[in-house]
N, C-alpha and C positions, 0 to 999 in steps of 0.2 A: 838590341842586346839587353839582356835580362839577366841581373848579378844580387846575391844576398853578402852577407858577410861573411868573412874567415873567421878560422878559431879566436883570433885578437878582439873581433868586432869590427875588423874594419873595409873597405869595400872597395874593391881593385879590378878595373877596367884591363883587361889585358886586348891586344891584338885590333887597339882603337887606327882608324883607318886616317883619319882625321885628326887634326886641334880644332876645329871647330865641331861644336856637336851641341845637343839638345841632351838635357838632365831631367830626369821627371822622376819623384821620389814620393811617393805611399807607403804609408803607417795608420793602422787602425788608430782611432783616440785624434789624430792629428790633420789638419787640411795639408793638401794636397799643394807639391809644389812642384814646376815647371820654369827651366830658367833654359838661356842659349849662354852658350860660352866660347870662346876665343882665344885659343893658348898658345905660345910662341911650337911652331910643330920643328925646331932645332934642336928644341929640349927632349929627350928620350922617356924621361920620367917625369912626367908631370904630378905633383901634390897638392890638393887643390884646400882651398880656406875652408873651414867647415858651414855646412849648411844645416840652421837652424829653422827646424818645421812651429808652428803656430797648433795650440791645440785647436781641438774642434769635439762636440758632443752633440750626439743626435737625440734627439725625442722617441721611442717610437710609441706607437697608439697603444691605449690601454687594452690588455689582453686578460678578462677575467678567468680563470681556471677553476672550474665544480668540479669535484668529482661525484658530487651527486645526478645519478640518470635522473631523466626526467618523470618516469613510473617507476614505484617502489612496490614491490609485494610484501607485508607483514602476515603476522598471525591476526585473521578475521578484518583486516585493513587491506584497500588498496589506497593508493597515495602519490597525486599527480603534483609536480613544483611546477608554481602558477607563472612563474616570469620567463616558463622555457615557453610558452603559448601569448603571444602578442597581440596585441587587439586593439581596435582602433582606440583613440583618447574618447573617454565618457562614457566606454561600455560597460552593461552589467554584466553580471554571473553567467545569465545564461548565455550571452556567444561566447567569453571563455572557458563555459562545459561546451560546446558546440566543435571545438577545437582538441578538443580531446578524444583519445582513442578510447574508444568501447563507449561513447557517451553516445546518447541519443536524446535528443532536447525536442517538444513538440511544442506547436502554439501555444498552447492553453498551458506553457508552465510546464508541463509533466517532463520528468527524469527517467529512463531506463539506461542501466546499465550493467551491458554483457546481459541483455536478454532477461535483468531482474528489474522491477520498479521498485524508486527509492521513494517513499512514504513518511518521511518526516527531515525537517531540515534544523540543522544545528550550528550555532556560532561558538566556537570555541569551546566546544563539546558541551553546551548550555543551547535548550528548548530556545527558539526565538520566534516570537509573532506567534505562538500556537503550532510551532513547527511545521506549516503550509511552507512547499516545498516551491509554488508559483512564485508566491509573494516573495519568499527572499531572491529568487535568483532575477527575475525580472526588476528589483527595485535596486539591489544593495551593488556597488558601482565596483569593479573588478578590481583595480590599482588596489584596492585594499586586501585582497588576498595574497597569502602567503603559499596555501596550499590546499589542493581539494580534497576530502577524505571519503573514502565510499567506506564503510564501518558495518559488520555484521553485527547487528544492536542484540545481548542478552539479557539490556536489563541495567539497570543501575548496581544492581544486588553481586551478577557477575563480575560487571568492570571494578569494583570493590575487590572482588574472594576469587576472582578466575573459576569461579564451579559455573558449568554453562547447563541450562539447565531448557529444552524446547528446541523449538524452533527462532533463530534470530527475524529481528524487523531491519531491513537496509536502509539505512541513515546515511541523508547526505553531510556533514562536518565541512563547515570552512573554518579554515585556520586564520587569524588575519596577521597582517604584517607588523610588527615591534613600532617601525616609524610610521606605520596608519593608524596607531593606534587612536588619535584625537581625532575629530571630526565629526562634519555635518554633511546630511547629503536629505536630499525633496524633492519629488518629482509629485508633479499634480497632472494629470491626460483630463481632457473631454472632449466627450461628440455626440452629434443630434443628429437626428435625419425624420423622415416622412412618417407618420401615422402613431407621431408621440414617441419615438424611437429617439433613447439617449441613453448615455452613459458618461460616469462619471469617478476618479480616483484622486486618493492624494494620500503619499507615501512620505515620512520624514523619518529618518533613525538620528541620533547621536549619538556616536563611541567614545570615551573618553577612558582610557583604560580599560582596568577591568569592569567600569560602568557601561553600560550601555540602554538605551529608551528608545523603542519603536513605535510606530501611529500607522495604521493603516486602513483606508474606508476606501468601498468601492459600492456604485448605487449604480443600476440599470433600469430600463425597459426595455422589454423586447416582445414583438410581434410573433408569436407562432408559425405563421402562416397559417397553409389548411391541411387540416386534420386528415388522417386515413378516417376513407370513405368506406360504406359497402360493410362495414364491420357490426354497425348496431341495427343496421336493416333487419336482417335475419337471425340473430342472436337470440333475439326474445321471443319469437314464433311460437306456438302450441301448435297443436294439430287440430285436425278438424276433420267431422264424423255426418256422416247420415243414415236418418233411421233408427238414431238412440245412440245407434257406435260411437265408440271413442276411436278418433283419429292419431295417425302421429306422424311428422313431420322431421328430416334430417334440418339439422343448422350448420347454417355456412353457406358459400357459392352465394351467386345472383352478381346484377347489376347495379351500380350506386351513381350519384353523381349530388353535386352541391358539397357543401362541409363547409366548415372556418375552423381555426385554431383556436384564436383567443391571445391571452396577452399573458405575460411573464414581468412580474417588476419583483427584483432581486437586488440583495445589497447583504453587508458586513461590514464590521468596522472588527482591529484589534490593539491590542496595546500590550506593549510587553518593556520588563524592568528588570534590568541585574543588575547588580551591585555587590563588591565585599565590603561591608560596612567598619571592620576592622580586618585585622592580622587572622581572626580565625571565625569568622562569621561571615557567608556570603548567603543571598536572597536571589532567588529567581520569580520572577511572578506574571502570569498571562491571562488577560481576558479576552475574550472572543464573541462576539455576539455576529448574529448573522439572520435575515429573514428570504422568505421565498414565498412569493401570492401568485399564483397561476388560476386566471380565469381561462375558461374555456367554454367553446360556443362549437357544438359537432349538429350537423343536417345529412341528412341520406335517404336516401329511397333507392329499393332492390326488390330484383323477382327473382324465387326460385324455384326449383319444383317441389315438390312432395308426396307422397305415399297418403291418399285418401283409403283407409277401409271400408268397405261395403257389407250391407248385410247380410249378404249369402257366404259373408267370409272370403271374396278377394278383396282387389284392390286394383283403384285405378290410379293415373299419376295427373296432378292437377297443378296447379301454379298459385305461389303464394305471392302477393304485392304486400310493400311496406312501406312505408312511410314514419321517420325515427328524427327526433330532435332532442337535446340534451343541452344541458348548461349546468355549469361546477366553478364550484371555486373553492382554493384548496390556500389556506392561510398558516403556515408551519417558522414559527421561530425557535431557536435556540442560542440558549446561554452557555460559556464555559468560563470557568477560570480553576486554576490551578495555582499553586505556592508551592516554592521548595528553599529548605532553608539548610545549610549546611554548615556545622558546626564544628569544628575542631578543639577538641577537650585539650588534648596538649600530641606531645607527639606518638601515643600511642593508643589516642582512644578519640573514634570519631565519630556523628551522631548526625542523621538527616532525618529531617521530615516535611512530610509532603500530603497536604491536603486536597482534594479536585471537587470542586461542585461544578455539575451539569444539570441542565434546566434545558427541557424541550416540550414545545405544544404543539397542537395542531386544532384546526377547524374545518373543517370541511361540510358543505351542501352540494345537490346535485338534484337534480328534476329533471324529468325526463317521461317523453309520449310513445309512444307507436301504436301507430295506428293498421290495422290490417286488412288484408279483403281479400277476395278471390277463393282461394281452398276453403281458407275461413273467414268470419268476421268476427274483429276482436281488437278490443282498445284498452289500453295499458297507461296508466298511470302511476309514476312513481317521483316519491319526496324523501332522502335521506342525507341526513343530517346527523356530524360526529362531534365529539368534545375529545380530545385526549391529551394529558398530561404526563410527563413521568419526570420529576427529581430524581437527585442520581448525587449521592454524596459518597467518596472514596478519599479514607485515609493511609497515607505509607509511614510504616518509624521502623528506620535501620540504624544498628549499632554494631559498632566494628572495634574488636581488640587486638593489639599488634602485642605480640610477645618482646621479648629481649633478642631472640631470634625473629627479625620484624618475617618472615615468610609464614615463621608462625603464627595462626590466628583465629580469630573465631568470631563469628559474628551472627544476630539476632535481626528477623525481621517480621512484624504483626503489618497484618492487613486488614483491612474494616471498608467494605463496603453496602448498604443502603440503598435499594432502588425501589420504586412506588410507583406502578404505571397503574392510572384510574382513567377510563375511557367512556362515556357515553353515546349510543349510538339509535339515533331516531329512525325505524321504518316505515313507510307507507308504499302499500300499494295496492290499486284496484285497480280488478280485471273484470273486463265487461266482454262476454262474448251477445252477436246477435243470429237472429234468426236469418240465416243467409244475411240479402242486400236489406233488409226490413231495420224498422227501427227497437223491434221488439226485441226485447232482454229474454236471452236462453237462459245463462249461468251468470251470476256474479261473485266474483271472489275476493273480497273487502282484509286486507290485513295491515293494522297498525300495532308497534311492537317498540317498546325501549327496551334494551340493551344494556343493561352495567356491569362492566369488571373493574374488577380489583385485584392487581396481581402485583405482592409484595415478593420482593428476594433479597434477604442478607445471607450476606458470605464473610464469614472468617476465615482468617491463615496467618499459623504462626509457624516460621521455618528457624531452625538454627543450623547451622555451619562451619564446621573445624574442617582445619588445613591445617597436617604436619608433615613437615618435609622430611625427608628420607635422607638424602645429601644436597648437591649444588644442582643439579639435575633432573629429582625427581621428587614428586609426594605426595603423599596419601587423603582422600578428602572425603568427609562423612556428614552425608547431609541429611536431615528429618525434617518433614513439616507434615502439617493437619490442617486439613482443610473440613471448614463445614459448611453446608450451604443449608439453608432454610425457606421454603418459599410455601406461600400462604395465597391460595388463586380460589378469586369468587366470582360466577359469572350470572348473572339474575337477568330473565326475560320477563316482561310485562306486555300483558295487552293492554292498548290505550284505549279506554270507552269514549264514547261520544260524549260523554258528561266531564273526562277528564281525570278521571279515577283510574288507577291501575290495578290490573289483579295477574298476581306474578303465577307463573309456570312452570309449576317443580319439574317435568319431563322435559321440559328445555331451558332449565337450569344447572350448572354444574359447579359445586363446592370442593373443594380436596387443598389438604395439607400435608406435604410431605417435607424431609429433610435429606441429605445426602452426605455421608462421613467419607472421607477420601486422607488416606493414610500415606506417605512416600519414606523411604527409607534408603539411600543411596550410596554404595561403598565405590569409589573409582581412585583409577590409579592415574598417574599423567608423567609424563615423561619426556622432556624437553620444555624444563622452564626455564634457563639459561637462554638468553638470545642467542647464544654463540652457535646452539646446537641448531642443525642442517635437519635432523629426524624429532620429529615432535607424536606422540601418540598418548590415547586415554582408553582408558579401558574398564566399565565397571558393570550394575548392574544395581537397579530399581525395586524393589519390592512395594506393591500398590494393597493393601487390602484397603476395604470399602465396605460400606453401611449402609443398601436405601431402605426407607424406613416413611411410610405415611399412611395416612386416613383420605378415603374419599366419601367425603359424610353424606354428599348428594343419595348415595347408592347405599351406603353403608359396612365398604368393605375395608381393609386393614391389610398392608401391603408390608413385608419386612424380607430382604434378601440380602445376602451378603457373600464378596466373593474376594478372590487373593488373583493377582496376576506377575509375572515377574519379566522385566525390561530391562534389553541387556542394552550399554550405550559404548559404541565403539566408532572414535577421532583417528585421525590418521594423517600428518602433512611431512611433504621433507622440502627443504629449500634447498635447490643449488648455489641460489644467490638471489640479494632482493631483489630482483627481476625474475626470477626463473624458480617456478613454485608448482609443486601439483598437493592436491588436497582430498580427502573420501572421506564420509561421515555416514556414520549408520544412527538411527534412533528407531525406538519404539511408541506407540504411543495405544491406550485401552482405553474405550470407550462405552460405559455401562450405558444400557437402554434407559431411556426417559422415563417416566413414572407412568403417564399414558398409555406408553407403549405395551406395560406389563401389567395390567388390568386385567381378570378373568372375565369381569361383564362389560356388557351391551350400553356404550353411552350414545342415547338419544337426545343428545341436547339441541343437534340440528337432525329431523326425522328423514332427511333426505338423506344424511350423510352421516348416519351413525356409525361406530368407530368401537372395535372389538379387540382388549389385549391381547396379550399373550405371553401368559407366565413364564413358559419355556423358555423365551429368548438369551440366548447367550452371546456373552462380550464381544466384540467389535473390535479387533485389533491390527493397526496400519504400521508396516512397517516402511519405514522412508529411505532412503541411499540418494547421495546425492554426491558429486565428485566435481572437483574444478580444477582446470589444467591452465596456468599463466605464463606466458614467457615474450619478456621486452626487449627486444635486440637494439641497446642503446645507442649502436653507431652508427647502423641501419634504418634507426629513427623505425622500426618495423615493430608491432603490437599483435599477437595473436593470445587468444584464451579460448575454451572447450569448455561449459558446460555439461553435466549429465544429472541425469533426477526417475529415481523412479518410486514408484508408491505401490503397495500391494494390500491390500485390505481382507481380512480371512471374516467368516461373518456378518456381513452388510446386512444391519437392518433394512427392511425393504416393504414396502405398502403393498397389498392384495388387496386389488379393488374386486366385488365380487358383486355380480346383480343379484337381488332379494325381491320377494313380494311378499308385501306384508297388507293382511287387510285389503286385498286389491291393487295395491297400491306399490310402483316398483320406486324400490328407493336400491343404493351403491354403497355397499360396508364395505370399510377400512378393514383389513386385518393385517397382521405384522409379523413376517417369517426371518429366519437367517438364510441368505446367500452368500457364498462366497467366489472368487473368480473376476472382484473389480481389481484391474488396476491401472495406472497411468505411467507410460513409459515416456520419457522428451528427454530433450539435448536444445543447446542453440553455442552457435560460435561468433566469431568476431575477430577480424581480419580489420589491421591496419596501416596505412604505411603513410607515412609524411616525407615533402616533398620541397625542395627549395628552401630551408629552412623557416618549412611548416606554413608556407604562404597557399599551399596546394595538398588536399589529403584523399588519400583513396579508401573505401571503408568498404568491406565485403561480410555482410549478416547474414544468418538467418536461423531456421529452428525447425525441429521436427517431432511432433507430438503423436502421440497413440493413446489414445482410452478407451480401453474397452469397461461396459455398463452393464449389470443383470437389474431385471427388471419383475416382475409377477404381475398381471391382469387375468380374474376370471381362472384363479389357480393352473394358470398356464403363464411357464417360464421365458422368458426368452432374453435373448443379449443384444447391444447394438459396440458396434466399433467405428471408432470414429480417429482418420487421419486428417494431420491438420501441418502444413509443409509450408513455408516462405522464406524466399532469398532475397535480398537485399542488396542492390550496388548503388554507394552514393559518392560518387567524386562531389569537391569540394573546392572551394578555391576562396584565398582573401588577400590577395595582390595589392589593392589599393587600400588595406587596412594595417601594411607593414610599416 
């Protein structure tokens, strides 16, 4: 019997069978009580003493409540919350990107995501280590992330002013977490194995706020193995003749066997430092240094056939043997370091600057035989040897003013770049043919040559920037910059006498200075700068005129053109929610012919391979479309996104290779027409679903490309198309890492 209380509150057993009976009484808040009782059954009404309950409070288990999903979709951001993805204790970056939907993490470090490669990595939207995207996610230990950011990079200039200006670079951003902010983390690997084979690393950062200092060096050998065979057998062949004729021979085909690789010993170290040093001064700073020595040792021997010419004018088919040994070694370092200093004048005026010097060499020799027989007989000797250097200094200085209406604003940025590539390059080669199998010398062809360039390039750019807003919604942005390029290229051949003496070769030398003025003028509208808004669009248009303008004093001609193009730039996004986003971007983009390219004479500075402008040519302009489709079904734990990209190119400069005989003698001119008719159509998608709370994921990829190519040889046109199609299934599982 089951009774609550009456209007009074009080609680009355009717039609009890019994005086003796069992009482059990429950009340939320309260423990539970149970008594037996025994009451005189003469008595008709029984009123019993009151029964007083005992409280009682339960615990229950902590229940945290986000309402943050675990993918968010922004403007040019995606944005994954790191603590919904769980991961053994002590793991780095890369297996909680591994865990993530649309993420694809390979050995060697590398990032793609949603079918894009992410090419620089960032710590709390600051360069770290030289932004090598390996190094951070393989070292930097996961528990310290907040949040992963995939970021469509514009530029420092953009994320300042919002005027988007190209093509973006995808940046991976980690965010890190408020209470990880202190700390130390070092990891040091080594391994050794058979035939001098080692490798070696040692990583340390410390974050301490907004400080942070990283160290990172890694040193290898590695064995090559062996080399492709069968390649330098027949490469080098001539032909061979009887009865005075000149022979000639196809290359390529035959038999090889033998080769070695050689050795690889590679290394890097870097070192990176942030800091704000006050309230309104922060420092970013990276060095890079890195080398790479690859010796190599390649052997071969191959037969193949060949076209002997005869004197009555056929031809019969003979077999050429080879015998090919070579040895190189190729010694390339480089330097980088970078500064950026960010300064806050007060709260409406702010100022960066950023300096970059780069420094790269290289050394390279190579020697090398073949020895030949059969069709012909013929032995080839060659020595060459390079020197190249190029410095590379690039300054940035951005200034930014915020009105009273802080949307309003305008802002200033000079660019100053510096490059100096000076090269030297040692040739030697002699060719000994013989009299058949005899020892007798038919022909010898003795050629030693240095080689010097000098190819200077500065470029200036000054742009400015105003942004005025219209209302809460919408505003107006007018941008101008000037760019000037200048490049200064010298290229000097010399014969090396036996004495050691050079005497230089005006017909296979080439001098020329040219400049190139490039003007932009941008008027766009933008629409949806309130985050509230669901419909975001831009809408403007480019005006490019251009100046090229040089001397090619080798030759002695005087080159000056100048042309107007106009690029229209159309954004387009609507959000149904930060999960659920589709996106379409139109750009333009013109590209004037090379200075080379537009030459009216004949440059012989290689007589095999001389190279014919061509005044006529006109601009080169790609238009791009590219669209993204995202939607994260937060309950479903499900991730799907759609890719599309397409490129059309009207005008393709294009090379006409064209056989010539000159003096007897067949040589192959370059000449340079416009086609049009390139373009590259692709897509790729990305399917996700997690499982068990994310102990199990299912991921379905893949991508579908088309390019089609115009081409000219021999003033005959022709196209190639190329399909290029792959799917993807990779179930997942991390059961014993929950």
């Amino acid at each position: 019997m089951v009774v609550g209380t009456n209007p009074d509150g009080i609680f009355v057993f009717k039609n009890v069978k019994s005086a003796s009976y069992t009482l059990s009484v429950n009340s939320l808040g309260y423990k539970p009580m149970v008594g037996k009782f025994k009451q005189n059954d003469a008595v008709p009404r029984i009123v019993m003493d009151p029964i007083i309950l005992n409280g009682e409070t339960n615990s229950l288990k902590e229940v945290v409540i986000n309402g943050t999903p675990s993918i968010t979709y922004k403007t040019d951001t995606v944005e994954y919350r790191a603590s919904d993805y769980i991961v053994r204790e002590n793991a780095t970056v890369d297996e909680l990107l591994k865990k993530m939907e649309g993420m694809e993490v390979g050995n060697d470090g590398s990032v793609i995501h949603q079918g894009a490669a992410l090419t620089k990595a960032k710590i709390n939207g600051k360069t770290y280590l030289g932004g090598d995207v390996a190094t951070a996610i393989q070292n930097l230990p996961a528990e310290i992330v907040d949040k992963i950011q995939v970021v469509d990079d514009y530029g420092d200039q953009a994320a300042r002013t919002g005027v988007k200006d190209g093509d973006p670079e995808k940046v991976l951003n980690i965010v890190t977490r408020a209470d990880k902010s202190v700390g130390n983390t070092a990891n040091i690997t080594g391994g050794a194995g058979n035939d001098d084979r080692y490798e070696g690393s040692v990583f340390a950062t410390r974050l301490n706020g907004n400080q942070s200092i990283g160290i990172n060096a890694r040193l290898n050998n590695t064995v090559n193995g062996v080399a492709n065979s069968g390649s330098n057998g027949g490469n080098n062949g001539g032909g061979g003749g009887r009865g005075g004729n000149n022979g000639g021979g196809n290359n390529g085909g035959g038999n090889s066997s033998g080769g070695s690789g050689g050795t690889t010993n590679s290394g890097n170290g870097s070192f990176s430092f942030r800091d704000q040093l006050n309230k309104k001064i922060r420092v970013n700073a990276n060095y890079r240094y890195s080398f790479n020595n690859v010796n190599s040792l390649n052997s071969s021997v191959s037969q193949r056939p060949v076209a002997i010419l005869l004197p009555d004018g056929t031809q019969e088919t003979s077999t050429l043997f080879a015998t090919s040994n070579s040895e190189g070694d190729n010694d390339n370092k480089t330097h980088n370091f970078n500064f950026e200093m960010e300064y806050d004048i007060d709260s409406n005026n702010y100022l960066r600057f950023s300096p970059t010097i780069n420094y790269t060499s290289a050394l390279t020799s190579r020697q090398a035989t073949n020895f030949q027989t059969g069709a012909v007989y013929q032995n080839q000797t060659s020595a060459n040897s390079g020197r190249n250097t190029t410095p590379n200094i690039e300054g940035v200085l951005f200034y930014q003013h915020l009105f009273a209406n802080k949307r309003r604003n305008i802002s200033m940025q000079l660019n100053l770049n510096i490059s100096n590539q000076e090269s030297e390059q040692d040739r030697y080669q002699n060719t000994i043919e013989f009299e058949g199998a005899t020892e007798v010398v038919k022909t010898q062809l003795l050629t030693h040559r240095l080689v010097e360039r000098d190819n200077l390039r500065n470029t200036y750019r000054a742009s400015l920037t105003y942004v005025e807003p219209i209302n809460t919604n919408s505003q107006v942005e007018l941008n101008g910059q000037i760019n000037y390029n200048a490049y200064d290229n010298t290229t000097i051949t010399s014969d090396i006498n036996s004495n050691g003496t050079f005497n230089p070769i005006d017909s296979l030398s080439n001098i020329y200075d040219y400049s190139f003025m490039q003007s932009r003028i941008a008027l766009n509208y933008r629409y949806g700068v309130s985050n509230a808004s669901k419909f975001k669009f831009s809408l403007g248009v480019t005006g490019v005129p251009a100046l090229l303008s040089g001397t090619k004093v080798s030759l002695g001609t005087t080159t000056r053109r100048s042309s107007f193009n106009l690029i229209p730039i159309a954004r387009f996004q609507y959000l149904w929610s930060r999960q659920h986003s589709v996106q379409l971007n139109y750009s333009g983009n013109a590209t004037e012919p090379s200075f080379d390219q537009i030459q009216p004479v004949r440059d012989v500075s290689n007589p095999q391979s001389p190279v014919v402008g061509n005044p006529d040519l006109k601009v080169t302009f790609n238009h791009s479309i590219n669209g993204t489709y995202n939607n994260y079904l937060a309950n479903s734990k499900i991730n799907y996104s759609v890719n599309l990209n397409a490129a059309f190119i009207d005008n393709s400069v294009v090379r006409n290779t064209v056989q010539i005989i000159q003096d007897g003698v067949t040589a192959y001119e370059t000449r340079f027409v416009n086609m049009s008719g390139v373009y590259r159509i692709g897509g790729n998608y990305s399917i996700s679903k997690q499982l068990s709370d994310r102990k199990y994921n299912l991921s379905l990829s893949g991508s579908v490309n088309h390019n089609r190519n115009v081409a000219m040889n021999r003033d005959v046109a022709y196209t190639s198309a190329i399909w290029n199609m792959n799917n993807r299934f990779g179930p997942r599982s991390w059961p014993k890492s929950i």
